[in-house]
MARLO-700450 format. One record per residue (C-alpha): residue number from 1; x negated, y negated, z. Coordinates in nm, 2 decimals. Each point is the difference from the previous one (the first is absolute). Example, Ala and Ser with C-alpha at 12.3 -4.5 7.8 and 13.67 -1.06 7.14 Angstrom:
2
+------+--------+--------+--------+
| resi |   east |  north |     up |
+------+--------+--------+--------+
|    1 |  -1.23 |   0.45 |   0.78 |
|    2 |  -0.14 |  -0.34 |  -0.07 |
+------+--------+--------+--------+
END
This chain:
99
+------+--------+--------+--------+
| resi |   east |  north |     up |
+------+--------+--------+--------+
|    1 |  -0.85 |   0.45 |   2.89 |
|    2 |   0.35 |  -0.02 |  -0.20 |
|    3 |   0.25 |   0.22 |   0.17 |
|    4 |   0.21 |   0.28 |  -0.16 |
|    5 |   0.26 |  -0.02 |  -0.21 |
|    6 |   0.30 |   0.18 |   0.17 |
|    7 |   0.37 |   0.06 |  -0.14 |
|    8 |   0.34 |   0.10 |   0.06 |
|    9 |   0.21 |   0.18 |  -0.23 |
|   10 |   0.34 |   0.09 |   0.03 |
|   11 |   0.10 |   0.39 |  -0.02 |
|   12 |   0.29 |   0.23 |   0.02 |
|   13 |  -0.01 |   0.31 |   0.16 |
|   14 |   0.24 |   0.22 |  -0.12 |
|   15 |   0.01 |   0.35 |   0.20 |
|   16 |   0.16 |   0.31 |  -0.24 |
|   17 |   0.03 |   0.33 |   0.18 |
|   18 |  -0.02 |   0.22 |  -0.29 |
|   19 |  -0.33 |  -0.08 |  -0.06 |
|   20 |  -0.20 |   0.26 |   0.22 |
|   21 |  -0.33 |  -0.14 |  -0.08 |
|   22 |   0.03 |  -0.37 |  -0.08 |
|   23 |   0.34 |  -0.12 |   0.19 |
|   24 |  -0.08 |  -0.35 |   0.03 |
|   25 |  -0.02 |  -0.18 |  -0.35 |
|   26 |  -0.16 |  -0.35 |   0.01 |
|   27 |   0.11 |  -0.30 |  -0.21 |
|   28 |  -0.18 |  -0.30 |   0.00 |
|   29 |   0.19 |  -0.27 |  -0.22 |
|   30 |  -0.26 |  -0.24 |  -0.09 |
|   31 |  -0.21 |   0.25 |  -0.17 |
|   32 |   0.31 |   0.17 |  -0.15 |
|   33 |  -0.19 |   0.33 |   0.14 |
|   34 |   0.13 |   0.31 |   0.19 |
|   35 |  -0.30 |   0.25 |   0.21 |
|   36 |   0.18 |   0.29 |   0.23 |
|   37 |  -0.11 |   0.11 |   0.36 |
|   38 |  -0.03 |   0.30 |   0.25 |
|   39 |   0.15 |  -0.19 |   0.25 |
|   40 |   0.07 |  -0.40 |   0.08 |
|   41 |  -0.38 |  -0.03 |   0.14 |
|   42 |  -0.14 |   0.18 |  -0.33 |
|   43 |   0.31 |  -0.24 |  -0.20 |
|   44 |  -0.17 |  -0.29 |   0.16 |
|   45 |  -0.36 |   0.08 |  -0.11 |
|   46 |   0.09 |   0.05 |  -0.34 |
|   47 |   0.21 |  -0.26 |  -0.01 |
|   48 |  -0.32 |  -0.19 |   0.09 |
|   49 |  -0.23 |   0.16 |  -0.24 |
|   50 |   0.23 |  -0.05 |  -0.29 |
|   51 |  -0.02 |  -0.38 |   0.07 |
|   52 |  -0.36 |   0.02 |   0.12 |
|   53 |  -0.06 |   0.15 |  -0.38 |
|   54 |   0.24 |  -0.22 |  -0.20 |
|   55 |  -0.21 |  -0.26 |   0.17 |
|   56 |  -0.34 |   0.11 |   0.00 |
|   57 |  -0.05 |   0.22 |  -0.31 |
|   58 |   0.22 |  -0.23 |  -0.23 |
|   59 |  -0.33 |  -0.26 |   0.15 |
|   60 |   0.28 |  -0.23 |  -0.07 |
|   61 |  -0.18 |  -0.27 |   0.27 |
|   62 |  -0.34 |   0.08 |  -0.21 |
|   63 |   0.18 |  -0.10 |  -0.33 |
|   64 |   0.16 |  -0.32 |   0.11 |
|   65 |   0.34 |   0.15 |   0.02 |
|   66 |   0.29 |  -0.08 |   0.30 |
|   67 |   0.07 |   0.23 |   0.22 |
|   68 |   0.37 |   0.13 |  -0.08 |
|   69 |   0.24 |  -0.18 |   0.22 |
|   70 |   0.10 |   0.22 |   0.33 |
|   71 |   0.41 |  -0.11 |  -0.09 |
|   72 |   0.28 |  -0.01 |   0.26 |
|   73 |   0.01 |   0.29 |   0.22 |
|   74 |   0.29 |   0.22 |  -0.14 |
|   75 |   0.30 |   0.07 |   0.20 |
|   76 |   0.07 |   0.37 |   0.11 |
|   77 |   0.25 |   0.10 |  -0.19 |
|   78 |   0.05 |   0.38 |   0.08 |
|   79 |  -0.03 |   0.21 |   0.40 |
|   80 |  -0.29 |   0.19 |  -0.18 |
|   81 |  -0.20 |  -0.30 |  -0.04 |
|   82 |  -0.26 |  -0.19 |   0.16 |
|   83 |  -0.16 |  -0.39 |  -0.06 |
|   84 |  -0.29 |  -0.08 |   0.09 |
|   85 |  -0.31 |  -0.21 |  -0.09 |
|   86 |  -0.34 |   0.18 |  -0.08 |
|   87 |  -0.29 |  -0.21 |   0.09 |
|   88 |  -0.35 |   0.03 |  -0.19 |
|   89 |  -0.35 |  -0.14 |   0.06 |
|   90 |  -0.09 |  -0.04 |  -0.33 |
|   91 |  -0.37 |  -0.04 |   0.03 |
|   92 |  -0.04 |   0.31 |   0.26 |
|   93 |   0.22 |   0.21 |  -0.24 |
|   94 |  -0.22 |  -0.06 |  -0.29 |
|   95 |  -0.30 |   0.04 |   0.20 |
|   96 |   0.08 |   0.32 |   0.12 |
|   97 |   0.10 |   0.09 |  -0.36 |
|   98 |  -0.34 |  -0.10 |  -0.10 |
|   99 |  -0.16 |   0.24 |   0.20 |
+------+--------+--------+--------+
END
């Protein structure tokens, strides 16, 4: 049985306090994307589905196509923000998706 394709992309986290419903605005460089979330869990899980998506729906694998390259993981640069890597099973995200 092949195993599942897992990856880690990085992400920046930055927290904005004037947003009262979406504070924490996600930024994930290698798909040049941004998703927002409730809180840093809920940033997290989008974070992941936005990948999980670019990856899956895009059937990039099924079309031959690389994967887009993870990149260096960015520096913080400002107190509000937060670096971290987002990992995906690619095969259990599209599987659950398929459902």
């Amino acid at each position: 049985m092949a195993k599942d394709l897992t990856v880690s992309y990085p992400v920046v986290i930055t927290y904005d306090n004037t947003d009262v419903d979406y504070p924490y605005e996600v930024y994930i460089p290698a798909f040049e994307g941004y998703t927002q979330g409730r809180n840093m869990a809920n940033a997290i899980l989008m974070a992941r589905d936005f990948i999980g998506l670019g990856l899956s729906a895009m059937d990039l694998r099924e079309d031959g196509k690389a994967l887009p390259h993870p990149g260096a993981l960015p520096n913080k640069t400002q107190d509000d923000q937060t670096v971290m890597l987002v990992e995906v099973n690619v095969d259990d995200y599209q599987r659950r998706q398929d459902k």
